[in-house]
N, C-alpha and C positions, 0 to 999 in steps of 0.2 A: 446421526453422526455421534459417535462415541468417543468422550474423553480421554481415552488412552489404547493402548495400541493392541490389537486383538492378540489371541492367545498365540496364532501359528506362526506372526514373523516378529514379536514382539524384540527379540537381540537386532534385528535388520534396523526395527524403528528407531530404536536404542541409537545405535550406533551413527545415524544420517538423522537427526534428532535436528541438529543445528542445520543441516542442506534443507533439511524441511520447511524450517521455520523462516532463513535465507528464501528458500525458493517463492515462499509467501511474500516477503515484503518485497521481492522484486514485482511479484503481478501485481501487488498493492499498489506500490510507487506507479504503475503501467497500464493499469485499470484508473485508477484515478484522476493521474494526467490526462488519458482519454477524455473519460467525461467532463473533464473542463474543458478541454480543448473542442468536444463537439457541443458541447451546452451554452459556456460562457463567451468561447470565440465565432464560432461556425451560426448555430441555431439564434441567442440574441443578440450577437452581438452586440456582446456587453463591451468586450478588449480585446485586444490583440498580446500576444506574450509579450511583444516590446512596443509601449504607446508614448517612447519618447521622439518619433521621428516621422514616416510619412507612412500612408495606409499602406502601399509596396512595401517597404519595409516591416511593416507591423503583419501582412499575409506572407513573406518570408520567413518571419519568426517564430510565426502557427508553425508554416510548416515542418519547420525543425523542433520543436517542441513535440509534432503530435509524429514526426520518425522518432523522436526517442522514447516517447511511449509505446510506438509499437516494438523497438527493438527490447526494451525491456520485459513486456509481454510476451513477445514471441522466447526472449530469451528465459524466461521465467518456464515458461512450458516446455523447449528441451531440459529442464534442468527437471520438472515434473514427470518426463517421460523416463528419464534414467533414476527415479526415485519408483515409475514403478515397477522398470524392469527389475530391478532387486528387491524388489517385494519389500521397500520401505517406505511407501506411502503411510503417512501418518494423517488422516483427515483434520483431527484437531489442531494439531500443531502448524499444518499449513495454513489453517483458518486463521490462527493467532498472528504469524507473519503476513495476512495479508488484511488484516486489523491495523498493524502497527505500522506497515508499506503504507497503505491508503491514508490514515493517520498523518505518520510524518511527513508525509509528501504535500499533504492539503495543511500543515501547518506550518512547513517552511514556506512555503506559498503565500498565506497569508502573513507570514509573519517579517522573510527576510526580501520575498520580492514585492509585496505589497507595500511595506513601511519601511525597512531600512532601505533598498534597492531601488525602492521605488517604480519597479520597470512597469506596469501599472497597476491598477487598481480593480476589484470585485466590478465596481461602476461607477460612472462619472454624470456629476450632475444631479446626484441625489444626494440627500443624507445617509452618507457612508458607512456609519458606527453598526447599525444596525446590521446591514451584511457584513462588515469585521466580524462583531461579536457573534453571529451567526455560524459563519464560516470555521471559524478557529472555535466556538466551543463544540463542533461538530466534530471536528478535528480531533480536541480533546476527549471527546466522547469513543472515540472509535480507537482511540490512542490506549485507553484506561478499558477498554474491551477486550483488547488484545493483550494489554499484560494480565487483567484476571483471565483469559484464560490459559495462555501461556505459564502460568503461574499455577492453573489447575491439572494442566499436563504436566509438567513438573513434578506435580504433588501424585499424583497417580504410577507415573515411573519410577521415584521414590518408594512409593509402595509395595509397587510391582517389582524391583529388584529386592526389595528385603523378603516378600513372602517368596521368592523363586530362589535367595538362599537358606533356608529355614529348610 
C-alpha cells in the first residue's frame, strides 16, 4: 500500500481526498462497534450497550447498537464503491480515516459512555482501571496512527502538486 496516490488518477484522488478519508472513519466507527458488540456483548459477555435496566432491555440495546454498525458499514462501502467508480480510491488515505473512525469511536465509548453516561462499563465486578486504561490507550493509540498517517498523505500530495507544477 502506497502513501500517496499513483501517477494515473492522482487530480481524481486530489480532489475526493476528504470522501476518502470520511469514507474511512465511517467503516472505522462500523467495524469497531462491531467488534464490541460481537466480542464484549454477544461472545463474553461482559455488557450490554445499556446495563442500566433489565437483560430484555440491555439485548434490545445490542441490538440497535450492532444495526448501527452495520448501517454505518454498509454505508461506508457505497460511499467506497462510488470512490472507485471515479477512479479516486486513495488506499492511504482511507487507511488514515478508518484509524481515526475506529479510534474515536472506541474512545468516546470509553470515555463518554463508560464514565460520564455511564450506560455501562468494559466489566463488572473486577478491578476496572486496568481495562479503562487499556481500552482508551488503545484508542489513543489508533487515534495518533491515523493522524501520522493522514498527515503523511498530506505531505506527499503537497509534494506531488508542487513537482506537477514545476
Amino acid at each position: 500500500m502506497t502513501n500517496h496516490p499513483p501517477k494515473n488518477n492522482t487530480a481524481a484522488q486530489r480532489k475526493y481526498a476528504k470522501r476518502n478519508l470520511w469514507t474511512g472513519i465511517l467503516f472505522g466507527f462500523g467495524l469497531v462497534a462491531f467488534i464490541d458488540e460481537v466480542v464484549f456483548h454477544q461472545l463474553l459477555h461482559w455488557h450490554h450497550f445499556y446495563d442500566k435496566s433489565t437483560k430484555d432491555i440491555g439485548l434490545v440495546s445490542d441490538g440497535l447498537f450492532h444495526a448501527f454498525s452495520w448501517f454505518a458499514t454498509i454505508g461506508s462501502s457505497f460511499m467506497l464503491a462510488d470512490l472507485h467508480r471515479r477512479h479516486a480510491f486513495w488506499p492511504a488515505k482511507w487507511l488514515a480515516g478508518i484509524l481515526l473512525g475506529a479510534g474515536s469511536f472506541q474512545l468516546y465509548d470509553g470515555i463518554i459512555q463508560h464514565k460520564l453516561m455511564r450506560l455501562h462499563q468494559i466489566r463488572y465486578n473486577v478491578n476496572i482501571a486496568p481495562y479503562d486504561w487499556t481500552w482508551n490507550l488503545i484508542a489513543l493509540g489508533l487515534i495518533i496512527a491515523g493522524v501520522l498517517l493522514m498527515m503523511q498523505t498530506k505531505t506527499k500530495t503537497s509534494s506531488s502538486k508542487r513537482s506537477t507544477a514545476e
